[in-house]
N, C-alpha and C positions, 0 to 999 in steps of 0.2 A: 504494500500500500504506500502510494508515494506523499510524502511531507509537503504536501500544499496547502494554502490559503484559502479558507473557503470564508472568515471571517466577514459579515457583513453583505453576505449574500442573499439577496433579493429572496425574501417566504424563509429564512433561515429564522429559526426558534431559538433565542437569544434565555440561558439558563446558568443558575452557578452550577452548580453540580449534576452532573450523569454518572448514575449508579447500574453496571453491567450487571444482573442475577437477583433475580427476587427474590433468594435463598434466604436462608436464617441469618445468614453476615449482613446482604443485600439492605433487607429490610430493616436490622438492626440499623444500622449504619443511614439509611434514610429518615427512620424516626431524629436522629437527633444531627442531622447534618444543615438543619437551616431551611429558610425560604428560595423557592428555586431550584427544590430537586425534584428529580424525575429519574426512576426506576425503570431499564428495559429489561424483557426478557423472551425467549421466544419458546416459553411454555405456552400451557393455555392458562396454565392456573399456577399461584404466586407457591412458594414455601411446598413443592412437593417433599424431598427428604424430611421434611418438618411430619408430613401428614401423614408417611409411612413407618417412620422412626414409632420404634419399641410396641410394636403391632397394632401401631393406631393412636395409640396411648402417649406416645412423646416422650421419650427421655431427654426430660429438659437440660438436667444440666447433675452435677454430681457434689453433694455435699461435701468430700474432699478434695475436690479440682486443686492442684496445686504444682506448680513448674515440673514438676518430676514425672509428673504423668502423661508430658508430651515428649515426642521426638522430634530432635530437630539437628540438622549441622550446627547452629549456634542456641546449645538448650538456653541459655539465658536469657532470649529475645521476645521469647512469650510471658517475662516475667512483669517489666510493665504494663501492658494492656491487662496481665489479669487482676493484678493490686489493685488498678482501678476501678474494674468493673467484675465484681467477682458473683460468685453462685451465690451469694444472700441478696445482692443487690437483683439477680434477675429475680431471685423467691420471693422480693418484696415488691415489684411487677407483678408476675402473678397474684401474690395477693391484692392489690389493689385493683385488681382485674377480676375478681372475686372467682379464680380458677381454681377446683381444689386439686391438690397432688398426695401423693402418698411417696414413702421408701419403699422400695420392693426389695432391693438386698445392695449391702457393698456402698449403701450411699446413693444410689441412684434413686433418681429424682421421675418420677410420672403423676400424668394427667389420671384422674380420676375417673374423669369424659372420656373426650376427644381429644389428639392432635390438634383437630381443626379446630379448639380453643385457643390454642399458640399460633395459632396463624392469624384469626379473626384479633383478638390481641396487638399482635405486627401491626396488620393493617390501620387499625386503630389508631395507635401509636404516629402510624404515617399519615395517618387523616389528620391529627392532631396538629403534626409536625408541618402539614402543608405541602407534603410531598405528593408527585402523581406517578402512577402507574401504570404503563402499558406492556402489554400483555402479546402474545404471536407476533411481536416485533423480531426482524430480522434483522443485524447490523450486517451492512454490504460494506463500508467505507471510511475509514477511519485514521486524521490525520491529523497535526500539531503544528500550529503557528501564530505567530502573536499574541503569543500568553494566551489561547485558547485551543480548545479540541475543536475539532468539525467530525459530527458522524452523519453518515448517511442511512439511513435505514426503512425499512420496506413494513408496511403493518395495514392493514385491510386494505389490499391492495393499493396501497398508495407509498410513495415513495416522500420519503419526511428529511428537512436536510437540519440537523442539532448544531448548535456551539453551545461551549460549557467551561467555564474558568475550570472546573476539575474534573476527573474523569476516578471514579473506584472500581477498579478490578473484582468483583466479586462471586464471578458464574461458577467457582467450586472447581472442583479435578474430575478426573476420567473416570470416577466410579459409578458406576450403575449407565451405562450410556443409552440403556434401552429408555432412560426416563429423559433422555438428551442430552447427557453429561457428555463433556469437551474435554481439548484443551485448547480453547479457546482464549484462555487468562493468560496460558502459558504464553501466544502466539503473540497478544497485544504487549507481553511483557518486552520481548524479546525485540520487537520493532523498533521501541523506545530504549531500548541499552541495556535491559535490567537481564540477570542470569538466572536460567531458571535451574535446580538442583536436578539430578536425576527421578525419574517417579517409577513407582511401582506399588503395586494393588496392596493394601494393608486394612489388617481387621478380616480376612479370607480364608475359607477353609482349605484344606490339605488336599492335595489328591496325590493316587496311589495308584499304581500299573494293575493292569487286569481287575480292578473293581475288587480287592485284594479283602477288602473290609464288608463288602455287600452282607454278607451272611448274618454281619450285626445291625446291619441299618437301621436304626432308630432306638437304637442300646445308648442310655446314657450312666455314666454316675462319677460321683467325687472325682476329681483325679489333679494332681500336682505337675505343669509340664514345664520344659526347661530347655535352656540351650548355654552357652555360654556366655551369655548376655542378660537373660532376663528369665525369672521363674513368675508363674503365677498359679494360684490356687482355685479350679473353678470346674464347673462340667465340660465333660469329653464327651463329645457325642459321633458315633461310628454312623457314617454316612455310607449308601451305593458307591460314591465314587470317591471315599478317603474319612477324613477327620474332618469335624467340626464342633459348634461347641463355642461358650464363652473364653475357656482356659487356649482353645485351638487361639482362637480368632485372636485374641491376645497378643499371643507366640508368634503370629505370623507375620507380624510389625517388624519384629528383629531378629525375621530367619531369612539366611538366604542360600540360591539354590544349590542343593547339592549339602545341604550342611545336615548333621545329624539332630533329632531331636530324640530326648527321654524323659518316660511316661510313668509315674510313679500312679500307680492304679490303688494303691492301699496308703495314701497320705495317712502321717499324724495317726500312724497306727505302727503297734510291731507284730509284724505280722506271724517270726519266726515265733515269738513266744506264747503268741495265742494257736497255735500248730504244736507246738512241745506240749501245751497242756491239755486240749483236744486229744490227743493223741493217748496220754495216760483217763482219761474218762471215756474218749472215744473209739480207740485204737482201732476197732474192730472192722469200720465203718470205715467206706470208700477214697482214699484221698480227695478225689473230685469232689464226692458231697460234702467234705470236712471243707474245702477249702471253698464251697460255691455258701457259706456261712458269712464270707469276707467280701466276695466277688461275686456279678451275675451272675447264675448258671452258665445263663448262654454263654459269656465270657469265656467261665473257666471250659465249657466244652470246646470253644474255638481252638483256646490254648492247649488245652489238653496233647493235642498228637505232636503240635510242635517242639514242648515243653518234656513231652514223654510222660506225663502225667498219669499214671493208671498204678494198680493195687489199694494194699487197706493202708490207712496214715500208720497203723502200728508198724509198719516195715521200713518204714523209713527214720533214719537216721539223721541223726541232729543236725551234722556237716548236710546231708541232704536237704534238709526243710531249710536249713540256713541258704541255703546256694538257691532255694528256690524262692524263699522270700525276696533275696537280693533282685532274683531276677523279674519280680512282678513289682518292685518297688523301684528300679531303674531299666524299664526296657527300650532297648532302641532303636528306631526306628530312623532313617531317611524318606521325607516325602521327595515324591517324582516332580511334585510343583504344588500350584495353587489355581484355584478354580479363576484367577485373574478378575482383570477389573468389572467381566461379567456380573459376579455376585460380591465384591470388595463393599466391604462400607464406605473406605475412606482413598483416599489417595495418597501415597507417602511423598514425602518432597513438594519439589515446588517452587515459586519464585523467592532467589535466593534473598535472606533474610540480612544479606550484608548489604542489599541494595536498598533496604527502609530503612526509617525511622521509626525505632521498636516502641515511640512513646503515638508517634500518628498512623503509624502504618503507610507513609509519604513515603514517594522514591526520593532519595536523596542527588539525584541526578537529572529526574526531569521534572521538571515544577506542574504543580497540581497534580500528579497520578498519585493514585493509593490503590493499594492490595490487601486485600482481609480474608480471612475464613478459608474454605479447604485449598483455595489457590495458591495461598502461601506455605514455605517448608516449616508447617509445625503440625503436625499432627497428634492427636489423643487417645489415651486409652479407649477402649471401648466401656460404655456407660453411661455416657453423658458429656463425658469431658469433649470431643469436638466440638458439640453444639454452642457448650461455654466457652469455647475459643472465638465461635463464630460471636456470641453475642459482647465477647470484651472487644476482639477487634474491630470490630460493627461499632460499636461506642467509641473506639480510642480515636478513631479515622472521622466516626461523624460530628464528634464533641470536637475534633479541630479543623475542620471544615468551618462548623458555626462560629469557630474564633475570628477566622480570615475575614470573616464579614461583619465583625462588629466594630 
């Protein structure tokens, strides 16, 4: 797209700020960005991840959201925007919104309703703020000069020509693209000078050669998993085509490919010495049923021919049960990959965080652009904490926006 003038042009809509993505950042970031914004998007409808997010129900944000629970090239960059605008400030929004939520586990935050309480909410917020929104907008055109943007862009059939003192990056990463997910952030970053980080599908289940796992499909329970980088504690759930699960999805932020992962199926338990005494009250009785006391059935049946699993527990010996709890308590596995940004929740990387300003979310290079929410390299655990990145960087970018104009 070539760097021309379009400033001043005959039917050009003269705006301070243009907000790219009616997502949770988007919208965030339009409530409090001031008089004169205008929100595109070429959805139909504003805050979809919002209305799908935590089966309807919205995980809003996560009562321990805190720096550590994001990844990033520079983890201290998401440290600003959250002090500012943290998960009590979005909880006290909702409540003045009179939305109710509950905990469901770990902290995490949901609607009691509907998702589409947190979107109707948003909007709200953007009606308040004076901001507008259009909707099956398509940006065809997009350039920088004289202290302003010029976009051109296409929306019931008519072809609309913008200028904007600022311009926010906000249409999110590559995940889920059947909903229309880009990288369309990335593209406009990159025009204008800024770097974008490597990206790959994060929050994603495991996949495995020949449907390896089919047998358990829909088998969940406890489980501990880990790599070199990062353990968490949370359900495994055995999928047709691998591993998934909140403990999987976790893990898969900071696995990469070809690396080994280990599956502690009997967390915060010992598993040898609950089998040593089984064994004197039970002895008589099958290993597999002594042992399917601790583990599925189904489970231990899978394992069984692999494991060599068979006779009564009384025959087995202590160095045995010991070698064998070791091995249901760290087993290892290599996945073949991950089901990619088809089914990812989030996007890993992103425009690099050495080109903002961690207090505006501003490039520090081209005046007026800003980037918030999944576009940017900061990503969250799964729980909540993306959304609450979306809504501090949404605030940090729109609260100085409203400065420039006063």
């Amino acid at each position: 797209m070539p760097n021309r003038a379009r400033y001043g042009t005959p039917g050009q809509m003269q705006l301070n700020t243009i907000i790219l993505g009616a997502g949770a950042a988007g919208m965030m970031c339009a409530a409090h960005a001031g008089p004169g914004t205008l929100v595109l998007d070429h959805a139909r409808a504003p805050g979809e991840k919002i209305r799908i997010s935590g089966g309807g129900r919205c995980n809003f944000t996560n009562m321990y959201a805190e720096p550590e629970n994001f990844l990033s090239q520079n983890p201290h960059f998401c440290k600003s925007a959250l002090a500012r605008y943290t998960q009590w400030d979005f909880i006290d929004l909702m409540n003045r919104h009179h939305i109710a939520w509950h905990e469901k586990t770990l902290g995490q935050l949901f609607c009691n309703g509907s998702a589409k309480q947190v979107i109707s909410m948003l909007l709200s917020e953007m009606e308040r703020a004076g901001a507008t929104l259009w909707l099956s907008t398509t940006l065809k055109d997009l350039s920088h000069a004289d202290g302003r943007f010029s976009l051109t862009v296409e929306r019931e059939g008519r072809t609309e020509h913008l200028s904007a003192r600022n311009l926010v990056l906000a249409t999110g990463g590559k995940s889920i693209p059947k909903m229309g997910a880009t990288g369309l952030a990335y593209d406009i970053a990159r025009q204008f000078g800024l770097g974008v980080t490597e990206t790959r599908a994060g929050l994603v289940p495991f996949t495995f050669p020949e449907s390896r796992f089919a047998p358990l499909a829909g088998l969940s329970l406890p489980a501990r998993l880990s790599n070199a980088r990062a353990t968490f504690d949370e359900a495994l759930l055995f999928t047709h085509r691998g591993l998934s699960g909140p403990a999987v999805l976790q893990l898969s932020s900071y696995w990469r490919e070809g690396e080994e992962i280990a599956i502690d199926l009997a967390p915060d338990q010992d598993l040898f010495a609950a089998l040593r005494d089984q064994r004197q009250a039970a002895g008589r009785r099958d290993l597999t049923t002594e042992l399917a006391r601790h583990l599925p059935a189904r489970l231990v049946e899978f394992l069984a021919p692999q494991l060599g699993l068979k006779g009564r527990l009384a025959d087995q010996s202590d160095s045995a049960l010991r070698a064998l709890a070791e091995t249901l308590r760290d087993w290892r596995l290599t996945p073949s990959g991950t089901e990619g940004y088809r089914t990812a929740e989030v996007t890993l990387g992103g425009i690099d965080t050495d080109m903002l300003d961690s207090r505006t979310l501003r490039s520090k290079s081209q005046p007026g652009l800003y980037a918030i929410g999944e576009a940017v390299d900061v990503t969250g655990w799964l729980g909540g904490y993306n959304f609450q990145w979306a809504w501090s960087s949404g605030h940090a970018a729109g609260t100085a926006i409203a400065k420039t104009q006063r």
